[in-house]
C-alpha positions as CSV (number, residue, x, y, z in Angstrom):
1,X,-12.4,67.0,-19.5
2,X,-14.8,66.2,-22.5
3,X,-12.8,66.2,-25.8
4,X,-12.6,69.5,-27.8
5,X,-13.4,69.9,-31.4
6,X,-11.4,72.4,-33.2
7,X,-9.1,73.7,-35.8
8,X,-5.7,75.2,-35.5
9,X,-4.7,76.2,-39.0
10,X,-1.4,73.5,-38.9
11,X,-2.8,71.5,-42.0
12,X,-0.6,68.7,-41.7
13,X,3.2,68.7,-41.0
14,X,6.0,69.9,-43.6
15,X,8.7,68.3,-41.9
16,X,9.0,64.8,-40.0
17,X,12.0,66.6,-37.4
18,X,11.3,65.6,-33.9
19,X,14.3,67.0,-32.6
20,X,13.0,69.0,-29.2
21,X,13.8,72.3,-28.1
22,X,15.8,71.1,-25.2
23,X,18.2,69.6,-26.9
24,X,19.0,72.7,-28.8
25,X,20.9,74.8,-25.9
26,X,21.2,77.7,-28.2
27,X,17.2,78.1,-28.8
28,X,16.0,80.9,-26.9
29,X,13.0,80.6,-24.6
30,X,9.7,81.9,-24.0
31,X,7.3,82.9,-21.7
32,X,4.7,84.5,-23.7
33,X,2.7,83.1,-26.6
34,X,0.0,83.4,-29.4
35,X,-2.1,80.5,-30.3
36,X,-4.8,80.6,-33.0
37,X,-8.1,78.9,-33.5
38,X,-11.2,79.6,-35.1
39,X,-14.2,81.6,-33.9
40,X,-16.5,80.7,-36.8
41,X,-18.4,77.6,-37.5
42,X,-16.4,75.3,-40.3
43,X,-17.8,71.6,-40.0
44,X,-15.2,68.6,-40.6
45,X,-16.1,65.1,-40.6
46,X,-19.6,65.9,-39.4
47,X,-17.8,68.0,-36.2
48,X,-18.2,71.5,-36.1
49,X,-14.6,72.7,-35.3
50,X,-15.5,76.2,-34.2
51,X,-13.8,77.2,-30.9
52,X,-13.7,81.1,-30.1
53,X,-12.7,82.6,-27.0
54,X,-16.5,82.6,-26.4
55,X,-16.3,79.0,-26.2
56,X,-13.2,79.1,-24.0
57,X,-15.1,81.4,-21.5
58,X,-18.3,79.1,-21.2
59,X,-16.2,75.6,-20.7
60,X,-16.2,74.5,-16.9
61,X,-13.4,76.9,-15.0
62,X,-13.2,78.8,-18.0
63,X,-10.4,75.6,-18.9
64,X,-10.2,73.9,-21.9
65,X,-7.7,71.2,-23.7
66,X,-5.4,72.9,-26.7
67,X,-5.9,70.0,-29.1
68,X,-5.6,69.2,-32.7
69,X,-2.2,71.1,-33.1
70,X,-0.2,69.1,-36.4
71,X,2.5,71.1,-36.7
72,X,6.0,69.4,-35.6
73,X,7.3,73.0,-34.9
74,X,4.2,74.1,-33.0
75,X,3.8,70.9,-31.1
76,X,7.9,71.3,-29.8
77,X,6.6,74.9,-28.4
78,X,3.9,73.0,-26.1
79,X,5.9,70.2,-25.5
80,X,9.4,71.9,-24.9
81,X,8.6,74.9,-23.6
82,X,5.3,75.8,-22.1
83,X,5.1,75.8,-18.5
84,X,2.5,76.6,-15.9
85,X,1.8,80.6,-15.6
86,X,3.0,81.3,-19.0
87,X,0.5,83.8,-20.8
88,X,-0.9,83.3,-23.9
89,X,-2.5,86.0,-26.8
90,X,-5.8,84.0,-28.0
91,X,-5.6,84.9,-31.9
92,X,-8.9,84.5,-33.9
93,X,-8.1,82.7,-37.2
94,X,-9.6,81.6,-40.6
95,X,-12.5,84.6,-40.0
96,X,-13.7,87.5,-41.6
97,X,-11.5,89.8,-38.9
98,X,-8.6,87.6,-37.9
99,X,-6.8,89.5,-34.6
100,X,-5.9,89.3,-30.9
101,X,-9.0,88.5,-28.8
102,X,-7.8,88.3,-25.2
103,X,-5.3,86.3,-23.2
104,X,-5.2,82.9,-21.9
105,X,-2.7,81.3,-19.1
106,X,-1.4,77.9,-19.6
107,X,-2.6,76.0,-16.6
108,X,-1.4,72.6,-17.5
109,X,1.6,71.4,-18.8
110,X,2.3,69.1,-21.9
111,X,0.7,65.4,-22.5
112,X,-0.9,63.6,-25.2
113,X,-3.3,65.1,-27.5
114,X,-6.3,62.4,-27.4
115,X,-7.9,63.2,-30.9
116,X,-4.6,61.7,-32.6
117,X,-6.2,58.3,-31.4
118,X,-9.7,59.3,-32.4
119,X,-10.6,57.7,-36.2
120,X,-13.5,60.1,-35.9
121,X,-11.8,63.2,-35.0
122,X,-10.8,65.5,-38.0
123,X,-7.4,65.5,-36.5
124,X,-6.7,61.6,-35.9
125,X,-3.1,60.3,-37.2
126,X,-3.0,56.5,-37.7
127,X,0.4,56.6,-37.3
128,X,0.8,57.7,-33.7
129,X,1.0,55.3,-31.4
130,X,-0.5,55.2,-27.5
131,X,2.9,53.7,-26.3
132,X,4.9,56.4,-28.5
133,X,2.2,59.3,-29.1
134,X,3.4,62.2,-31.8
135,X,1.2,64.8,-31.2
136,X,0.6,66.8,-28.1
137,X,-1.4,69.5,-26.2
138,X,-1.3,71.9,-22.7
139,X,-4.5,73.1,-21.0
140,X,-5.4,77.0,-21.3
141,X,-7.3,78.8,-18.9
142,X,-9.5,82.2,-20.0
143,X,-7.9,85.2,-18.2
144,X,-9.4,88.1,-19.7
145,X,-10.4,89.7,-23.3
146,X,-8.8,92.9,-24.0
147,X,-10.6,96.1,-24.0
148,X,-10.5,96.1,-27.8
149,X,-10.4,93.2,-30.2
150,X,-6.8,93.9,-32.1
151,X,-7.1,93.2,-36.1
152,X,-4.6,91.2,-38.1
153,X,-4.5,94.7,-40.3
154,X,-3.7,97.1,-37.1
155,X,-0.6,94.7,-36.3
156,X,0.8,94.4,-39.7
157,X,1.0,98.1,-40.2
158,X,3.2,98.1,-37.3
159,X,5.0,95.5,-38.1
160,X,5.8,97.4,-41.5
161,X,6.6,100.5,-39.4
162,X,8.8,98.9,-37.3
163,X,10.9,97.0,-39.7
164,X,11.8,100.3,-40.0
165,X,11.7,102.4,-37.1
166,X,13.6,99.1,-35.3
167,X,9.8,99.2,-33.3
168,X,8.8,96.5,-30.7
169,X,6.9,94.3,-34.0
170,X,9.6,94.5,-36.3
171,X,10.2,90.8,-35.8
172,X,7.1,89.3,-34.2
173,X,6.5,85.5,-35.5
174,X,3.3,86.5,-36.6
175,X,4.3,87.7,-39.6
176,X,7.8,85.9,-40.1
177,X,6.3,82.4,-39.0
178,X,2.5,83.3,-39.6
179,X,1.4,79.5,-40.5
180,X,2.2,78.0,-36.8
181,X,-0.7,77.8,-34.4
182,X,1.5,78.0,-31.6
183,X,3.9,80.9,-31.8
184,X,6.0,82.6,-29.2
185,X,6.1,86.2,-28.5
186,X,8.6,88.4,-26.8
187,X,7.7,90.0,-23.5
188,X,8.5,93.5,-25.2
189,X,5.8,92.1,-28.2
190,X,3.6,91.3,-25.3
191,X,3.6,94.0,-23.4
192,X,3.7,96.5,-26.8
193,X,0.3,94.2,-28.2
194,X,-1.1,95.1,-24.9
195,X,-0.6,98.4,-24.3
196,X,-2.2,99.1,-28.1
197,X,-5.8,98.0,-26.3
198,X,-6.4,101.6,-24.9
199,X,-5.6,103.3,-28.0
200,X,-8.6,104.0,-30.0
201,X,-8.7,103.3,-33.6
């Protein structure tokens, strides 16, 4: 598969921990996810980094390479923890209407992100190494948009309601890890995210 140019919204890393999820038998896991990238043109060492699910839907087999992902934190969630068949929200970020798009499936499972050996890739790291890489990616496939695009806005009134009302949102990552690129989601969140697409607003 060609390379893919785009942005996840990581900036670079905050903390140099490696540690992985596996070793951790207390962290909980994950079957369901939200990863972000923009929809709108931004242009980075002469590479325009736009990637929407548009662009997801017109790759070959609808598949595409999750690259460019900085975050140790974000990276663990890919590495550790994605499998095959997992389901994915496809968030729109850094955009005039940030939001849920659609849902992707993780087709492929972790292995090293090539633009970290790329000196011309906006997201290139001099110091990973090929025989020890630091930064890895999964492959996503396009399953379907939802019926209705779901804004940032709509979600974080919930999220305010159900701090409250002890609602399905009240603790969603989005908004209590909302700089990851990569963040996992709760098959209640899922299913409650979902289910809002036949409500109209």
């Amino acid at each position: 598969m060609p390379p893919r140019k785009r942005r996840k919204i990581d900036h670079k890393p905050k903390s140099s921990s490696k540690t992985s999820s596996q070793d951790n038998k207390d962290t909980p896991t994950y079957s369901h996810w939200l990863m972000k990238s923009e929809p709108e043109s931004r242009i980075e060492k002469g590479i325009d980094v736009k990637f929407g699910i548009t662009e997801l839907k017109a790759e070959p087999n609808q598949t595409a390479c999750w690259d460019g992902v900085r975050n140790y934190q974000a990276r663990n969630f890919m590495r550790d923890q994605m499998r095959v068949g997992h389901k994915a929200f496809f968030y729109h970020s850094n955009c005039k209407e940030p939001g849920i798009a659609g849902i992707v499936e993780i087709v492929k499972e972790s292995y090293p992100d090539h633009t970290q050996f790329d000196s011309k890739d906006p997201h290139y790291d001099s110091s990973s190494k090929k025989d020890n890489p630091k930064w890895f990616m999964v492959d996503v496939k396009f399953v379907r948009m939802l019926k209705r695009f779901i804004p940032l806005s709509e979600l974080k009134a919930l999220h305010l309601e159900h701090k409250s009302t002890g609602g399905a949102l009240q603790n969603m990552a989005l908004f209590t890890r909302a700089r990851l690129s990569v963040q996992p989601v709760t098959k209640e969140e899922f299913d409650f995210v979902v289910s809002l697409e036949g409500k109209k607003k």
